[in-house]
C-alpha positions as CSV (number, residue, x, y, z in Angstrom):
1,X,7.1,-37.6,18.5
2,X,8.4,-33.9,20.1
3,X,11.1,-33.0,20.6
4,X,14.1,-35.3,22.0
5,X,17.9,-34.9,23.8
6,X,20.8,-36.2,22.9
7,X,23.9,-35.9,24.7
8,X,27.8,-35.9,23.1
9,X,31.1,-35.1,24.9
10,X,33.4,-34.6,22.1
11,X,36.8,-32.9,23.7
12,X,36.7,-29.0,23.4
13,X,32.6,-28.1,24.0
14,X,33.5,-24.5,21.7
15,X,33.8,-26.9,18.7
16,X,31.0,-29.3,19.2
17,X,28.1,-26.9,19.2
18,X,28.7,-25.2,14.8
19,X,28.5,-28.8,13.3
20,X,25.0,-29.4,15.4
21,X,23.3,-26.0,15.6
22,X,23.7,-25.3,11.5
23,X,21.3,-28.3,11.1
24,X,17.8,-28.6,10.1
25,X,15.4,-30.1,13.6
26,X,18.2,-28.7,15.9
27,X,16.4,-26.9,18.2
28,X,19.1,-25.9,20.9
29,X,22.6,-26.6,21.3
30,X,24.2,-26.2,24.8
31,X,27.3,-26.4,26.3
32,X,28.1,-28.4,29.9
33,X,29.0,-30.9,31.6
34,X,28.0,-34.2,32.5
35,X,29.1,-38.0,33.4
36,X,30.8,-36.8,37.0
37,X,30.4,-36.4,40.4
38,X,30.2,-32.8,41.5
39,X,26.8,-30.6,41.2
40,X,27.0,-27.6,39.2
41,X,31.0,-27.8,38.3
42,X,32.0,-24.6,37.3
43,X,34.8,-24.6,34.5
44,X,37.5,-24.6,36.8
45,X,36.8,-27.2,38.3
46,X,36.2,-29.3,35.5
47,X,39.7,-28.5,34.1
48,X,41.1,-28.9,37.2
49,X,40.4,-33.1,36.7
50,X,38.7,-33.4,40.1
51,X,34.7,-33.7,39.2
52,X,34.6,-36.7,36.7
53,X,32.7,-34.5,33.9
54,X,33.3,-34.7,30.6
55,X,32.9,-31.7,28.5
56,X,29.7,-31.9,26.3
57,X,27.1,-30.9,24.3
58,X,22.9,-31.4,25.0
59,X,20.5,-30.9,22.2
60,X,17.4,-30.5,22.3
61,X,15.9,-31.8,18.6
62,X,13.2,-32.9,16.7
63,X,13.7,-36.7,15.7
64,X,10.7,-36.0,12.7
65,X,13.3,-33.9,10.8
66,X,16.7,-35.2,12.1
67,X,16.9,-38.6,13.3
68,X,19.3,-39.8,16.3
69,X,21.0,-41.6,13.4
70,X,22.0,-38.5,11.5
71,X,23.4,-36.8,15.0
72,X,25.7,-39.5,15.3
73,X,27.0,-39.0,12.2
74,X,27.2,-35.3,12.6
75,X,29.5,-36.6,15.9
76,X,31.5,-39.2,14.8
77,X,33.0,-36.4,12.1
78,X,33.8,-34.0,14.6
79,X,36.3,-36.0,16.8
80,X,39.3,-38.5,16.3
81,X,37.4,-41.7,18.0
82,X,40.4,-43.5,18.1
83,X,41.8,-41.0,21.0
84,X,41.5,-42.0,24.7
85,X,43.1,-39.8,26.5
86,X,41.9,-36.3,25.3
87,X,40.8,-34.6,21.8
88,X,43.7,-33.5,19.6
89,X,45.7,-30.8,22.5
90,X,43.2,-30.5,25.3
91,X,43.9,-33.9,27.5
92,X,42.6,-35.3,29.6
93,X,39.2,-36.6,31.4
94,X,37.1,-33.8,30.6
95,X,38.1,-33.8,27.0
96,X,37.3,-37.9,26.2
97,X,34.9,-38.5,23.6
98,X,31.5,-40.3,24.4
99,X,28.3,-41.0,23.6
100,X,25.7,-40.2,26.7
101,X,22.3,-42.5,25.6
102,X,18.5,-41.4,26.9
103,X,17.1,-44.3,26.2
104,X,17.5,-47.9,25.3
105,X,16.7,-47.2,21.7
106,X,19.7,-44.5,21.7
107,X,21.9,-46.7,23.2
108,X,20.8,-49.6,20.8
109,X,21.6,-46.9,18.2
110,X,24.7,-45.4,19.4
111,X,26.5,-49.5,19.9
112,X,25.3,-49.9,16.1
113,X,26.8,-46.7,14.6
114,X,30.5,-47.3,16.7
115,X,30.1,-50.9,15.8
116,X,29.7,-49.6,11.8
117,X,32.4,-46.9,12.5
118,X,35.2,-50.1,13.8
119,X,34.1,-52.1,10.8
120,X,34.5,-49.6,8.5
121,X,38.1,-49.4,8.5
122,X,38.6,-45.9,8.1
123,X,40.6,-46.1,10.9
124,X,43.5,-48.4,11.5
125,X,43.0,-48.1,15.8
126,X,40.1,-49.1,18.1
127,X,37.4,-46.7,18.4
128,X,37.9,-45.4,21.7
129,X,34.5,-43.4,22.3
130,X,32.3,-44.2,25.2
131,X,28.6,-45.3,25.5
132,X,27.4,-44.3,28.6
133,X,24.1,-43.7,30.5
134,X,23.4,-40.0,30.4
135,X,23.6,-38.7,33.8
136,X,22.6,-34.6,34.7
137,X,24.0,-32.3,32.6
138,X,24.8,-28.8,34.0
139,X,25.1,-25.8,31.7
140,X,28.5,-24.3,31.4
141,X,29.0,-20.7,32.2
142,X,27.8,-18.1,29.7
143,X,30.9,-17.3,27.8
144,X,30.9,-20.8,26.5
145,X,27.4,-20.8,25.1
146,X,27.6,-20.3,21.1
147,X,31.2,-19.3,21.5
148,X,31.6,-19.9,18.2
149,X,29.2,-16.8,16.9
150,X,30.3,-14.6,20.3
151,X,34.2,-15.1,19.0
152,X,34.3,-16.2,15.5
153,X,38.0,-15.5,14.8
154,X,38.9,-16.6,18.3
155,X,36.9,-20.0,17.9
156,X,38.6,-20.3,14.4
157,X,42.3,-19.7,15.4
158,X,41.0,-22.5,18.2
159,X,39.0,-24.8,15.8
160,X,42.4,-25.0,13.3
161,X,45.6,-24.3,15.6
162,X,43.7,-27.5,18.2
163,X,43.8,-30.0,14.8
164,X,40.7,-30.9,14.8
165,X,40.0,-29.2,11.5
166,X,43.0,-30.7,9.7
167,X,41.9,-34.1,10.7
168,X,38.8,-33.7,9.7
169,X,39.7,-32.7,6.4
170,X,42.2,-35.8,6.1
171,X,39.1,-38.3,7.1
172,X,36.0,-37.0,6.2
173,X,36.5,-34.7,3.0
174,X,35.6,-31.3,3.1
């Protein structure tokens, strides 16, 4: 099989790379962006609302050890779904949740598991995530690769004070 890509934008990249890299089959996690316009974006610009990219994650895994299925559970419990302007204080554009496919069999996958998610009614608004067609992804600058072991108090004073933790707490458990 080898190894395989798949692409998330869930809001604030810093928080989306722990959940994925402390897995089994996860061969790299990196931060970027993707789904816009501009070539090579730097931050900045991306912030700045003018490129179309979303902030996101690419990893690079092996589908024999973690499936496609298991990463999108990993996702759905790292971001309010629900949300479409933004994830928890960071709004905007660049922080909307969605699901970049690879294939037809990962989109086919990704529909199912958001379809699954609605149905499931453990939450009382639409799902607002994206499937898209994944489109280049462009590494983010260095500081923002595994910010998470470079600034562990910083990225948990982010992780908490953002409320992401808190609502995962409330919806997923511990």
């Amino acid at each position: 099989m080898g190894e395989k890509l798949a692409t998330f934008a869930g809001g604030c990249f810093w928080c989306m790379v722990k959940p994925f890299d402390e897995q089994p089959g996860i061969i790299s996690v990196v931060s970027g962006y993707t789904g816009g316009h501009k070539e090579n974006p730097s931050y900045e610009e991306v912030c700045s609302e003018t490129t179309g990219h979303f902030e996101a994650v690419q990893i690079t895994y092996d589908p024999a050890i973690f499936s496609y299925e298991k990463l999108l559970d990993v996702f759905w419990q790292q971001i309010d779904p629900t949300d479409a302007g933004g994830q928890f204080y960071d709004r905007g554009q660049s922080y909307k949740t969605a699901i970049f496919y690879h294939d037809e069999e990962q989109k086919q996958k990704a529909e199912k598991s958001k379809l699954s998610l609605e149905e499931s009614g453990r939450f009382n608004q639409p799902i607002a995530t994206q499937i898209l067609s994944a489109t280049p992804f462009y590494p983010a600058e260095d500081y923002h690769q595994q910010f998470y072991r470079k600034n562990p108090q910083r990225y948990e004073r982010y992780h908490e004070g953002s409320g992401r933790a808190a609502f995962n707490k409330k919806y997923w458990g511990e």
